[in-house]
Steps between C-alpha positions, in 0.01 A plus 500: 500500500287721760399169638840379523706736665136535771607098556862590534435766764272260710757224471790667675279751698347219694827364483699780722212567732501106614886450509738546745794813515847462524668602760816256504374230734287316280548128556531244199753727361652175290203541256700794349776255397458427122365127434695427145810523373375696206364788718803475766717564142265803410573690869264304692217668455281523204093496367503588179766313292387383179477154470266145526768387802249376742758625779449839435077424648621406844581915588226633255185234456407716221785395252377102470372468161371227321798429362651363766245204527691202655827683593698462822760705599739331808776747652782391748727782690786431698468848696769663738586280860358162375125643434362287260187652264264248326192659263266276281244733244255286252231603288168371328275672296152425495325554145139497576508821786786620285686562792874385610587305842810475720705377802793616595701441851843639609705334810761654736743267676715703714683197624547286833588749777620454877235622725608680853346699777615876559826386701579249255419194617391185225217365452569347182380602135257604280424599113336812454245509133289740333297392198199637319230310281311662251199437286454763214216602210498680153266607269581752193267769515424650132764484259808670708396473851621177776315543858669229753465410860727242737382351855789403712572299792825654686639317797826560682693220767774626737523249755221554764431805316212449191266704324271502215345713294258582152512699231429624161663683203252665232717592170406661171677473180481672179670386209486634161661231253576716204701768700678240734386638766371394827423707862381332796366616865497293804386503856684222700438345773176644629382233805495422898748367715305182628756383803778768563863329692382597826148285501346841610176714352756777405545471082781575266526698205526346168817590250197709301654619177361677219730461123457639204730369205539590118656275250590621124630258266691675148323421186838493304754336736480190751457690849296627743512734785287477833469754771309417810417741830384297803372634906349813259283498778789629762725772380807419709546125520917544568553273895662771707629460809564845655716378750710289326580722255610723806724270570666441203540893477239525168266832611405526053137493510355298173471715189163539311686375209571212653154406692376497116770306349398209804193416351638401164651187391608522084574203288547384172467200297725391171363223284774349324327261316193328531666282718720721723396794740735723731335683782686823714349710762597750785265554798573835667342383836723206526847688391388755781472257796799320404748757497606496840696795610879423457405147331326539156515386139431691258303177292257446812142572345659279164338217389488343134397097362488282196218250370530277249168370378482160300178377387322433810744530772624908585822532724579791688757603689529848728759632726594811674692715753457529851813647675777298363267206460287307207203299507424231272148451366373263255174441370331214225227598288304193374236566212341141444352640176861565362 
């Protein structure tokens, strides 16, 4: 155990000093957008749920298991204003390092749109994407213990405007079978911006997060319960625009209470049956940026899904609120080994 938790301190130490802060101009900002409908269901945000759903690896590397050997996971979301969200996740475990293997890569189509100058003069259009392509490892280490790393390849189009960048994520996992439990710790998106939109020497930070998540599943009824904390690296992570809020005549300065409460995204999961699943969550952070002043609703930070899972094809489904707004997202599981 002494060796363990020296590992565990190394891990995230090295982690932190080599990763960017956050100081709310961090490009690639789309990489906080869940990938699957299962985790968009769950509050869009989540490392530790307990499961062998490959899609839960592509935001914690440490959670593919052997298990999942030959699964794919395939997500489409129809977002707000015609964006358009793609994300592909496989797995393949490899018996003789004992270790587990994935891909995963999310796509952001935000749409064909008209291109001007600053006195609004066309010049015809364009089609702004962000995707991400990732390559992630597991090994279990001793009988409770997951270490797990990703390398990604970021890259961003906006017309004339480009940049690229890479990264990694380094997640731990503990699970411990016979109490349903299972906490995980992650550092994302640790990397370099290699082209920034300007062409220039002058870099850009990385969306650097830091999550720590806790699932418990009940021995004596079908559910469990998931709370995840993410930017624990940052204690205020609320936008706020002083001026604005001038304007608008709001002079309330954020509680403590509610700095906390932004970190945490809660979530549950009901297993009907062996063949059913419902999903709910409420993220805190998202509820708080979407209740604009005079123009709320009171189900912003809301989201909740269903999966039905035949033998070797899953289906999920996730939705939730933004403003008076819904977003459909739908996901396949295929497990070719039923």
């Amino acid at each position: 155990m002494k060796h363990t938790l020296q590992l565990i301190f190394l891990l995230f130490t090295s982690s932190i000093i080599a990763a960017q802060t956050v100081g709310g101009n961090a490009a690639f900002s789309f990489m906080g957008l869940p990938n699957a409908a299962q985790v968009s269901a769950i509050g869009g945000a989540n490392v530790s749920s307990i499961s062998n759903d490959v899609s839960y690896s592509f935001n914690n590397p440490a959670l593919l298991r052997k298990e999942q050997h030959l699964q794919t996971n395939a997500s489409f979301n129809k977002f707000l204003a015609g964006i358009k969200n793609y994300s592909l996740t496989t797995a393949f475990y490899a018996q003789k390092p004992d270790i587990t293997l994935g891909f995963g890569v999310n796509y952001l189509s935000y749409g064909s749109i008209t291109q001007t100058d600053a006195i609004g003069n066309i010049y015809g259009t364009f089609t702004p994407t962000d995707y991400v392509a990732q390559a992630m490892i597991s090994k279990q280490y001793k009988e409770r213990f997951w270490l797990g790393a990703s390398l990604k390849y970021i890259s961003s189009s906006y017309g004339q405007y480009k940049s690229s960048a890479i990264a990694t994520d380094i997640g731990l996992s503990y699970f411990d079978s016979s109490n349903y439990l299972q906490i995980s710790l992650v550092a994302k998106n640790i990397g370099t911006q290699l082209r920034n939109y300007t062409n220039t020497n002058t870099k850009e930070e990385l969306p650097f997060d830091i999550q720590l998540g806790i699932t418990k599943r009940l021995a004596k009824a079908p559910i469990q319960f998931s709370l995840t904390a993410h930017h624990l690296q940052q204690i205020v992570i609320s936008y706020n625009d002083s001026a604005f809020n001038a304007s608008e005549g709001n002079t309330q300065q954020a509680k403590t209470l509610d700095n906390m409460l932004s970190h945490l995204v809660f979530a549950s999961q009901i297993f009907i049956d062996d063949k059913l699943e419902l999903g709910v969550g409420y993220n805190f952070l998202r509820a708080k940026d979407l209740s604009a002043y005079g123009f709320t609703n009171s189900l912003n930070g809301f989201s909740m899904g269903l999966g039905i899972k035949l033998k070797k094809l899953q289906i999920n489904y996730g939705t939730g609120f933004y403003q008076r707004n819904l977003f459909h997202q739908i996901g396949l599981n295929f497990n070719w080994k039923g």
